[in-house]
KETI-929047 format. One record per residue (C-alpha): x, y, z; residue in one letter. Coordinates in steps of 0.2 Angstrom, whole numbers, plus 5000, padded with zeros to 4 digits. Example, Ala and Ser with C-alpha at 12.3 -4.5 7.8 and 13.67 -1.06 7.14 Angstrom:
<pts>
((5062; 4978; 5039); "a"),
((5068; 4995; 5036); "s"),
</pts>
This chain:
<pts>
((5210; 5236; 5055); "x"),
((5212; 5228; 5074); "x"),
((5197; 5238; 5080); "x"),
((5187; 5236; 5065); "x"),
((5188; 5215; 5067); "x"),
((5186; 5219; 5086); "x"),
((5169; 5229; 5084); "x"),
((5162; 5218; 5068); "x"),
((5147; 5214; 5074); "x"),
((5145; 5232; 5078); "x"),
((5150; 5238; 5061); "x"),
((5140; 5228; 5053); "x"),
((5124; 5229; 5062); "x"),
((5124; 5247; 5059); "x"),
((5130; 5244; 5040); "x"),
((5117; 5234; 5038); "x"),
((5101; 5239; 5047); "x"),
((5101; 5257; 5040); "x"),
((5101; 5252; 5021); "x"),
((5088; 5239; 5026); "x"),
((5077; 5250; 5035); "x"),
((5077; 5262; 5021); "x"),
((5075; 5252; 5009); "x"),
((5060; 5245; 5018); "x"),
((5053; 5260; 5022); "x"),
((5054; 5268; 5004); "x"),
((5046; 5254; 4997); "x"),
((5030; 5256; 5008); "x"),
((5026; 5275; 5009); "x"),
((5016; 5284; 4994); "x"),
((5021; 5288; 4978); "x"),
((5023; 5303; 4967); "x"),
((5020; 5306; 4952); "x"),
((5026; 5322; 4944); "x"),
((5016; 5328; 4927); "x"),
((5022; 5342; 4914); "x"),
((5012; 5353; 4901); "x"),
((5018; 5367; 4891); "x"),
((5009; 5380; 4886); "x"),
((5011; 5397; 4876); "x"),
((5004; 5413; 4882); "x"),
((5002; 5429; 4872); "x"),
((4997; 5444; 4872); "x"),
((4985; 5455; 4859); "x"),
((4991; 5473; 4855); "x"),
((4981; 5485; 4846); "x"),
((4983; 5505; 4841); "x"),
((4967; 5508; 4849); "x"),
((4970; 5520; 4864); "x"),
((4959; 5517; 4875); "x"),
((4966; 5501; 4880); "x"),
((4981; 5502; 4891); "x"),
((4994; 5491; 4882); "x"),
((5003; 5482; 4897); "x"),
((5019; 5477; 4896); "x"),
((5019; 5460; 4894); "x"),
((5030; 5446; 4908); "x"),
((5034; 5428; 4906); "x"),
((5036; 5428; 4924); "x"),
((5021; 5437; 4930); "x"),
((5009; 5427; 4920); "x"),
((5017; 5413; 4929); "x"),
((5011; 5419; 4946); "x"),
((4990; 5419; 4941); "x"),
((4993; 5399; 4938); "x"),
((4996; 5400; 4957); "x"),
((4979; 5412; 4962); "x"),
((4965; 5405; 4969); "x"),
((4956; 5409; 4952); "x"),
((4963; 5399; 4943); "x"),
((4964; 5386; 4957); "x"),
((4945; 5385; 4958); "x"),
((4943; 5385; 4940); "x"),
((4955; 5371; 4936); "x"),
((4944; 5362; 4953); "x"),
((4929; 5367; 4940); "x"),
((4936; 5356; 4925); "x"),
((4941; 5342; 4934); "x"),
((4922; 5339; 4939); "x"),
((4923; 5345; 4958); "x"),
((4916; 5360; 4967); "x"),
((4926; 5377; 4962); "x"),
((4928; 5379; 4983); "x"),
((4938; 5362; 4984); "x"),
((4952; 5372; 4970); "x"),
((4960; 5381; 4987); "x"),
((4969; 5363; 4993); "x"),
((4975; 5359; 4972); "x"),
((4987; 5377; 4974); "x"),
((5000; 5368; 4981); "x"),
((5000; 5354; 4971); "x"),
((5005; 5363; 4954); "x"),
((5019; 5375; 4951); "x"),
((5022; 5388; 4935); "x"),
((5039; 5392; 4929); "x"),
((5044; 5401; 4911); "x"),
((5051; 5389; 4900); "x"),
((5067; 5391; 4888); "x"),
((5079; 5378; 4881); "x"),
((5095; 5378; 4889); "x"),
((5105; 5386; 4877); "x"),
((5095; 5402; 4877); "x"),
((5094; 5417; 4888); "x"),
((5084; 5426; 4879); "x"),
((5063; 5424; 4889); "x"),
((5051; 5416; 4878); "x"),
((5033; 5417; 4878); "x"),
((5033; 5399; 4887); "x"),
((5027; 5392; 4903); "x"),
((5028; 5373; 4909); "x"),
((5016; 5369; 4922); "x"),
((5021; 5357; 4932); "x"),
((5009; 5346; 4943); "x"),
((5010; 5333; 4957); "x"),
((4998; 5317; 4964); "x"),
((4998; 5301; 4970); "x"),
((4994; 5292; 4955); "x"),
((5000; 5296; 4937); "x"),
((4984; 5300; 4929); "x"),
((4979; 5311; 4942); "x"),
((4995; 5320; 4940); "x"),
((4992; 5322; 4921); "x"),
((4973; 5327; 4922); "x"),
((4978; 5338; 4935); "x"),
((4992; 5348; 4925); "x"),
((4981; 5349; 4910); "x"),
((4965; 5356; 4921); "x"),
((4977; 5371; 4925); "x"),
((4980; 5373; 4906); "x"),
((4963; 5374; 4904); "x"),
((4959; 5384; 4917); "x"),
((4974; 5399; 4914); "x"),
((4966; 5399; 4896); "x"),
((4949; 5404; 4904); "x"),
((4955; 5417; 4915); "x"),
((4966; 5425; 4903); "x"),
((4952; 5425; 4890); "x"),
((4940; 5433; 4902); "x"),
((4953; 5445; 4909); "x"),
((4955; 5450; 4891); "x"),
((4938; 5451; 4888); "x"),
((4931; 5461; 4902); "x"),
((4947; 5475; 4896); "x"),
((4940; 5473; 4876); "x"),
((4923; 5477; 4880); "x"),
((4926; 5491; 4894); "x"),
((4936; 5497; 4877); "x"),
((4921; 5495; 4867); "x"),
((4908; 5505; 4878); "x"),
((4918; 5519; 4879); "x"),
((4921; 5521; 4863); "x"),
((4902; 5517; 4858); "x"),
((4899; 5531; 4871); "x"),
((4911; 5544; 4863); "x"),
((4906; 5538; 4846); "x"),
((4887; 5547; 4851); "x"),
((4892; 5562; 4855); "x"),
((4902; 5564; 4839); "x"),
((4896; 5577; 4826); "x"),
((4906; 5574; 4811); "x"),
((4907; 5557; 4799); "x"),
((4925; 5555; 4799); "x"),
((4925; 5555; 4820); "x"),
((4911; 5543; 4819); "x"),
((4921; 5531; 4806); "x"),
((4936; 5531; 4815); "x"),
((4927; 5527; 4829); "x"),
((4918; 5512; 4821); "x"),
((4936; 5507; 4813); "x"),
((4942; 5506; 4833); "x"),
((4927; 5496; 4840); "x"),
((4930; 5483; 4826); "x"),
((4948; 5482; 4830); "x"),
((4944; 5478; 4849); "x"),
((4928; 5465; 4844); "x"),
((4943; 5455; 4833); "x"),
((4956; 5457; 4848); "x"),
((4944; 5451; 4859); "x"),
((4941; 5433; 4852); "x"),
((4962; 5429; 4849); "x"),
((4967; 5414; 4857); "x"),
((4979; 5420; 4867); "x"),
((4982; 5405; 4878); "x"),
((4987; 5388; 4866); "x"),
((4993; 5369; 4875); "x"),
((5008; 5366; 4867); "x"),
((5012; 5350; 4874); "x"),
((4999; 5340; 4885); "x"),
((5005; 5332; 4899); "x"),
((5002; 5313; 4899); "x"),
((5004; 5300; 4915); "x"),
((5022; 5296; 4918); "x"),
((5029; 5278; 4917); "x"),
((5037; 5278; 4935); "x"),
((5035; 5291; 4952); "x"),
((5047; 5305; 4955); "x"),
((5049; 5298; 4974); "x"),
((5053; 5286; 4982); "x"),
((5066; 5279; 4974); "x"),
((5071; 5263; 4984); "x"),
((5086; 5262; 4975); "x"),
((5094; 5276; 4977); "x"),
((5085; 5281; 4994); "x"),
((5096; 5264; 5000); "x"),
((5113; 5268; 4990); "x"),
((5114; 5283; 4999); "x"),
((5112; 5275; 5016); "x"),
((5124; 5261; 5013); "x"),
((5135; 5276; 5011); "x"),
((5128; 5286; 5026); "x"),
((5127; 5270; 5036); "x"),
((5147; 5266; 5033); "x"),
((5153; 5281; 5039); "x"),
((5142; 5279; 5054); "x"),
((5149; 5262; 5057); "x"),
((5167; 5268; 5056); "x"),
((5160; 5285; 5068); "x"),
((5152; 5271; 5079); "x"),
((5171; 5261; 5077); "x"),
((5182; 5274; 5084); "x"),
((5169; 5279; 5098); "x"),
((5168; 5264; 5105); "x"),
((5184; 5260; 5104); "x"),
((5190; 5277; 5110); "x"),
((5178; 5275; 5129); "x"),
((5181; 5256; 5128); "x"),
((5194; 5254; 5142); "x"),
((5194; 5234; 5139); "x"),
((5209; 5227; 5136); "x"),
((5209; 5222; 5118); "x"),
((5222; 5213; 5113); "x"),
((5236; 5205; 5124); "x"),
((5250; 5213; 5114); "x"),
((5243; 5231; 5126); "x"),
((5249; 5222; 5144); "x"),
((5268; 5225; 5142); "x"),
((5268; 5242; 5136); "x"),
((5252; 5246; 5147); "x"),
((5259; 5237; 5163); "x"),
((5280; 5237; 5160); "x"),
((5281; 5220; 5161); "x"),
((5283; 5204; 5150); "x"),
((5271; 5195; 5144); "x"),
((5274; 5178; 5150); "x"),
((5261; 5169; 5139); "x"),
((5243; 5169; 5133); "x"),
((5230; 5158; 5138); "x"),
((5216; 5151; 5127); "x"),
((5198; 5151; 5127); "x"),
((5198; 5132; 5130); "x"),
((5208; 5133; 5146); "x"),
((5192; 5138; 5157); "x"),
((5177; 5128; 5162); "x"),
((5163; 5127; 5150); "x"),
((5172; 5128; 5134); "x"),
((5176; 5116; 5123); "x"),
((5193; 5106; 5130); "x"),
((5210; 5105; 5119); "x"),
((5223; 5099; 5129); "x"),
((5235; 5100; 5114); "x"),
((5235; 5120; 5115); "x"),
((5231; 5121; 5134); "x"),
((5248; 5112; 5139); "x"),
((5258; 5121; 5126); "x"),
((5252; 5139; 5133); "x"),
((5255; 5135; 5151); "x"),
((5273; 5128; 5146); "x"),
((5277; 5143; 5138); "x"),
((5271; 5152; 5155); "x"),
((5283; 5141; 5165); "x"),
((5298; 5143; 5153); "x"),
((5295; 5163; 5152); "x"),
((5293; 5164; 5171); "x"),
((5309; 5157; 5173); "x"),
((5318; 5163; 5156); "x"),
((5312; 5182; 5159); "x"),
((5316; 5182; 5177); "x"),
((5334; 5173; 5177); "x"),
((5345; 5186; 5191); "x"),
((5335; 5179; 5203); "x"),
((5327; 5163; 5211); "x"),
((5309; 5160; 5210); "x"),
((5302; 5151; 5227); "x"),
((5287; 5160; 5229); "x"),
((5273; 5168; 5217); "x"),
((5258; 5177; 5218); "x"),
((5245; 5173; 5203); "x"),
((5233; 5189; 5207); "x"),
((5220; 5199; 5195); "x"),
((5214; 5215; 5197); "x"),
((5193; 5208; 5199); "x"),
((5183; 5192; 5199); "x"),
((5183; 5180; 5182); "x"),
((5200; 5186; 5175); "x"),
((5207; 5168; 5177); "x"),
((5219; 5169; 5190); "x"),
((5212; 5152; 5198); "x"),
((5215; 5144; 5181); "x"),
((5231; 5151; 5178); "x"),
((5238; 5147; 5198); "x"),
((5232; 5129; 5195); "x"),
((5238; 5124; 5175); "x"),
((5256; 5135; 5178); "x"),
((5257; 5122; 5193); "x"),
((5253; 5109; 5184); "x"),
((5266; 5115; 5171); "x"),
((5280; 5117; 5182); "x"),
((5277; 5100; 5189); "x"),
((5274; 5090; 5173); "x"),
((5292; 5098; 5171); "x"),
((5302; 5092; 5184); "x"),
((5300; 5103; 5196); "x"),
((5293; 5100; 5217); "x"),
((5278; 5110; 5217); "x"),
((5266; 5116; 5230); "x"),
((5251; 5124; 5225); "x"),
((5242; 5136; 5239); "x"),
((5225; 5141; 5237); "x"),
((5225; 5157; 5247); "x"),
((5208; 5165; 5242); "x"),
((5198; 5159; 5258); "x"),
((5184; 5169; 5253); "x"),
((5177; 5158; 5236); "x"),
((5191; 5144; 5234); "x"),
((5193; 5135; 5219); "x"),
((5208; 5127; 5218); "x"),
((5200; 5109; 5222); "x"),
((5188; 5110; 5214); "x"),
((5200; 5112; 5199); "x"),
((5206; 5099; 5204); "x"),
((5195; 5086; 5208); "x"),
((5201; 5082; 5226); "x"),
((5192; 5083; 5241); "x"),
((5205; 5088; 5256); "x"),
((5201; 5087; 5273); "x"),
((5211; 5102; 5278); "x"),
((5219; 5117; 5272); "x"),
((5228; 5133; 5275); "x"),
((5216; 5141; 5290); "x"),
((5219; 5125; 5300); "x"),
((5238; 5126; 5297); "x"),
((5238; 5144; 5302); "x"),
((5226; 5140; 5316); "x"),
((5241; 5126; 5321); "x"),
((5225; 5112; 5320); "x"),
((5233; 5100; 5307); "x"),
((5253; 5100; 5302); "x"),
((5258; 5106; 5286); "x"),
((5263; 5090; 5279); "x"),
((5250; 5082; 5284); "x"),
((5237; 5096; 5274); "x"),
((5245; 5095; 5258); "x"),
((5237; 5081; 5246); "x"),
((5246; 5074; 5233); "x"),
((5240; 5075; 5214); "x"),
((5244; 5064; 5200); "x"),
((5253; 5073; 5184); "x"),
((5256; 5057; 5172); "x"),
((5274; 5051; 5182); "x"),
((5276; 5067; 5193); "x"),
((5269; 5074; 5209); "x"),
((5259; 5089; 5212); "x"),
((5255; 5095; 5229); "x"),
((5241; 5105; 5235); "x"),
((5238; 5116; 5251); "x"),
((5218; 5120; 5249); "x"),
((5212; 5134; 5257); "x"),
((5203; 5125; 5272); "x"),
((5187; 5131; 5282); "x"),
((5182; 5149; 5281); "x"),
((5188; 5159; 5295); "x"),
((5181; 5175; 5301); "x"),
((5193; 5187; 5296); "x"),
((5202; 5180; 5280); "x"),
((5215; 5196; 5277); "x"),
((5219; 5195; 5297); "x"),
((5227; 5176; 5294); "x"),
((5236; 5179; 5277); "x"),
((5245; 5194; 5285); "x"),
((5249; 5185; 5299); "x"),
((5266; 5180; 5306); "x"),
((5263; 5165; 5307); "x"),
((5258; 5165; 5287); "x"),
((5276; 5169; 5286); "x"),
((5282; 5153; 5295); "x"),
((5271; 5143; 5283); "x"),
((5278; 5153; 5268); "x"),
((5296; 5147; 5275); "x"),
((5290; 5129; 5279); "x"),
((5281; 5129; 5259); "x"),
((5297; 5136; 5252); "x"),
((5309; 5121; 5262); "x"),
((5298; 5108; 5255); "x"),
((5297; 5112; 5238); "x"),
((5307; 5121; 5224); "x"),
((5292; 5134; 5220); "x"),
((5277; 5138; 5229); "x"),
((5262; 5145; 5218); "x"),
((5249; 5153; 5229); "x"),
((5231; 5157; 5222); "x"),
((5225; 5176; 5231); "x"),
((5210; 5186; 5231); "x"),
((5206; 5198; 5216); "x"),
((5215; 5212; 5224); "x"),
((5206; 5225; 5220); "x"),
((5191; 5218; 5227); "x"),
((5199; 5215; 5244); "x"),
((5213; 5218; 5252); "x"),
((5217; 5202; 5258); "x"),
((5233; 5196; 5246); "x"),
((5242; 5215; 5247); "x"),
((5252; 5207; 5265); "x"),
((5258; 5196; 5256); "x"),
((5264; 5205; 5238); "x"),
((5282; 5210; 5247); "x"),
((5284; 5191; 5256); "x"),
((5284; 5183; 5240); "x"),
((5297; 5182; 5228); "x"),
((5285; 5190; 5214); "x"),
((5270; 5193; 5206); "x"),
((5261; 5184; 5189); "x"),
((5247; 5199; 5184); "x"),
((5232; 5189; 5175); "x"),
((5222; 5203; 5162); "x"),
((5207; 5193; 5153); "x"),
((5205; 5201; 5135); "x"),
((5190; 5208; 5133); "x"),
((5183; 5211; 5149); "x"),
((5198; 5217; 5159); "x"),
((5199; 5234; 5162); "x"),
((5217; 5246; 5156); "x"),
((5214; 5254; 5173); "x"),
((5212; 5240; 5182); "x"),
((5226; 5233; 5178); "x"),
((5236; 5250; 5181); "x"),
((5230; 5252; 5197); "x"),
((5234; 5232; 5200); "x"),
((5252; 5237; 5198); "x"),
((5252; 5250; 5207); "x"),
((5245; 5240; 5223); "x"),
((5258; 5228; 5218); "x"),
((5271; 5242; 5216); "x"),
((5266; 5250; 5233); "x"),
((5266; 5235; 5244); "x"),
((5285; 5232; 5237); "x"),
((5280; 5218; 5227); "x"),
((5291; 5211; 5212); "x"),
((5281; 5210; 5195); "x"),
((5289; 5193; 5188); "x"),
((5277; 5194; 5171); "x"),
((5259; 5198; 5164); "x"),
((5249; 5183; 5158); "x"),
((5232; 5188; 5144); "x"),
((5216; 5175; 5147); "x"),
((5203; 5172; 5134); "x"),
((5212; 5174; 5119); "x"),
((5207; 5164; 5103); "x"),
((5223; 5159; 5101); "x"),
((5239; 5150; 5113); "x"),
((5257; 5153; 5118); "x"),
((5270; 5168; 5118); "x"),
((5258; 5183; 5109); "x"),
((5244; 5172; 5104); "x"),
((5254; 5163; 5091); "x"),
((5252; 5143; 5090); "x"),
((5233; 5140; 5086); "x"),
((5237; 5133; 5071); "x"),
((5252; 5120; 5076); "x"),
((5241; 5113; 5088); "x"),
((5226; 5114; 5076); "x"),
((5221; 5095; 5080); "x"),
((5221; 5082; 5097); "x"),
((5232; 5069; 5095); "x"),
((5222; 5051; 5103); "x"),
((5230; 5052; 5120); "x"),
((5222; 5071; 5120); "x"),
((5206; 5067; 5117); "x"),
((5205; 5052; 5130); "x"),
((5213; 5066; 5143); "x"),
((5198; 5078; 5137); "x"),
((5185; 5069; 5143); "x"),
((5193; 5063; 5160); "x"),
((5188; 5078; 5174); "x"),
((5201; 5089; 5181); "x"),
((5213; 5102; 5176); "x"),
((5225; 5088; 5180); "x"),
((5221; 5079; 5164); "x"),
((5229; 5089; 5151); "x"),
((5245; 5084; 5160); "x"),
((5240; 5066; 5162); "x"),
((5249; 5059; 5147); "x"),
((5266; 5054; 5144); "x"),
((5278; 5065; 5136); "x"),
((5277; 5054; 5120); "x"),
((5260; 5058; 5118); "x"),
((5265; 5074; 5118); "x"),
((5280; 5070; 5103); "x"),
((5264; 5061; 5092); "x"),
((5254; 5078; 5096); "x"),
((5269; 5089; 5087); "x"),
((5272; 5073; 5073); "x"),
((5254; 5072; 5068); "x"),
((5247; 5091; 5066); "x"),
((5265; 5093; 5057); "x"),
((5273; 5078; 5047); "x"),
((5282; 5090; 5038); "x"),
((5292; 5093; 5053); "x"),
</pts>
């Protein structure tokens, strides 16, 4: 059912579109109209020798309704040339007629005729009637009279009375054979009230079916080649690690802020990373992704924030020298950063800028001017001294890398921190790419503290917590519309009480 919500709009467009087409399409091509008659044949016998008594089939005088003959004929009664009858073969078909509860053959044939309009089928079926009546009659007559003129001729050269009369008798018996009807309409077929095809109806009834299973085939392909991450309940079995917390839609730029559900999902980050990781300390963490737009950079900056708003001496680093973003984030404009300290042009102290979280202090090392060779100064030894330097002025150090498997500047630094926080967008993330993150992370003798999902619909430990914080209090919305990441922490800790008290007075 997970995959089926995942791919609706899939599911539904091939639900949909295929009835639909149909439907359209059955409604719009020609109609057919189908025409029965039924008709008895017959055959006259007579004791008169000199005509060969066939014997008589249902099933062969069904086969001269589809000669030519009678094609041109029935072409004949209809008012149009006899040459024109050839095309009208196809359109009638001859089959012996008995009622379902017998076997035993009748005398019965039931013509059936096709067109595009109802009359037209009609007319046509009872022209063929007609027509079969006239071949058989003058079949029957050309046999009766090659009959009669032998038998006139043998009659001549007879010498005695009796021959003569019997002769006569026989002559007499073939003129009366030869005027039987043989051929009689039964029932005439009339123009049917609606076409044999297309039925819309049923034509659509039967793709809705056909389209449905196609939707589901279509489901479980996609989802089968899809190597997206999905859901965020896949990192911790897919990566071995804990799934710290998951990060809503509205944490990233150009959504719709909620600062309610934004701080709660980067609180819980902060208390997982320290709850799920307690038999060591935390001084130093890496926030990496596998690729560009995972959300590592708004992960780095809120879980900073977080840890901050909590009590806790915090340095922020932006180490992705090749597209920073950290200030921006942020708001603040530094004048140095991390190439200059590196490069021993400014002193640490004097790089960091201070930024306001409601009664607490941030502090943020910006990445500085872009150097030539940005993986050459992260694995630098004297990146190592500003590690220790970061580590003496602050409880923990957050640092913001490169994607790192776009490049390999942040893999120096994997075994000098003490862990890794692996961001997975849902979605748009890939299963192998955040394998193949953990093993760079596993290979470089890196520590994976935890595994944090972006872009899910929902906030906090799973996704869970949509619904407490279903509504901003006041003091949310006034720290919505104020720019910077650093807003949604910008409130006191009471607002945030009124937040929990308002969306659930029931406790």
């Amino acid at each position: 059912m997970h995959a089926l919500w995942r791919r609706k709009w899939l599911f539904l467009v091939i639900l949909v579109s295929i009835p639909v087409a149909v439907y359209l399409i059955s409604t719009h091509i020609s109609k057919t109209y189908q025409a029965t008659a039924l008709v008895r044949v017959q055959t006259v016998t007579t004791d008169v020798p000199v005509v060969g008594q066939g014997l008589f089939d249902i099933s062969t005088e069904s086969l001269l309704v589809s000669s030519q003959h009678v094609a041109k004929e029935a072409a004949h009664e209809l008012g149009m040339p006899r040459s024109s009858g050839i095309p009208l073969m196809g359109s009638v078909t001859a089959a012996p007629f008995a009622p379902d509860t017998s076997t035993v053959p009748t005398d019965l044939l039931q013509l059936t005729a096709q067109a595009d309009s109802a009359t037209r089928a009609a007319d046509l079926a009872n022209a063929f009637v007609r027509a079969l009546a006239t071949v058989r009659a003058a079949k029957a007559t050309a046999q009766f009279n090659a009959g009669i003129k032998k038998l006139e001729a043998q009659s001549l050269t007879a010498t005695d009375s009796a021959t003569k009369a019997e002769y006569a008798r026989e002559i007499a018996v073939l003129r009366s054979a030869e005027s039987a009807d043989t051929t009689k309409m039964i029932q005439e077929a009339t123009p049917p009230a609606t076409p044999i095809s297309p039925h819309p109806r049923r034509n659509t009834a039967l793709a809705l079916m056909v389209s449905l299973m196609l939707a589901l085939v279509a489901v479980f392909v996609r989802e089968r080649f899809d190597r997206r991450l999905q859901d965020s309940a896949e990192l911790e079995p897919l990566l071995g690690a804990s799934l710290l917390s998951v990060i809503p839609r509205a944490a990233f730029p150009g959504e719709r802020p909620k600062p309610g559900p934004v701080r709660e999902a980067f609180r819980t980050l902060a208390s997982s990373l320290v709850y799920f990781n307690l038999e060591q300390p935390i001084a130093t963490v890496i926030v990496a992704s596998p690729t560009k737009g995972d959300g590592k950079t708004t992960v780095a900056v809120y879980l900073a924030l977080a840890l901050a708003d909590d009590g806790h001496n915090v340095v922020l680093v932006d180490c992705d020298l090749r597209n920073p973003q950290v200030s921006v984030r942020l708001g603040i404009e530094p004048s140095a950063g991390l190439t200059e300290v590196i490069a021993r042009e400014v002193e640490l102290r004097e790089a960091l800028t201070e930024v306001d979280v409601g009664d607490r202090h941030l502090r943020v090392l910006a990445s500085g001017k872009r150097g030539p060779n940005s993986g050459r100064l992260l694995g630098s030894m004297r990146m190592d001294s500003v590690l220790t330097e970061l580590c003496e002025l602050a409880d923990i150090v957050i640092l913001d890398t490169p994607p790192i498997l776009t490049v390999s500047d942040a893999v120096p630094l994997l075994e000098r921190v003490s862990g890794v926080i692996l961001v997975g967008k849902v979605g748009v993330t890939t299963r192998d790419a955040l394998q193949r993150s953990r093993q760079v992370v596993d290979t470089a003798q890196g520590k994976m503290l935890g595994v944090v999902a972006t872009g899910g619909a929902a906030a906090g430990l799973y996704g869970y917590g949509a619904d407490y914080y279903a509504e901003d209090s006041p003091a949310d919305k006034r720290a919505a519309s104020v720019n910077g990441a650093a807003s949604v922490f910008a409130q006191p800790a009471e607002d945030a009480d009124e937040v929990t008290q308002e969306a659930n007075p029931k406790g």
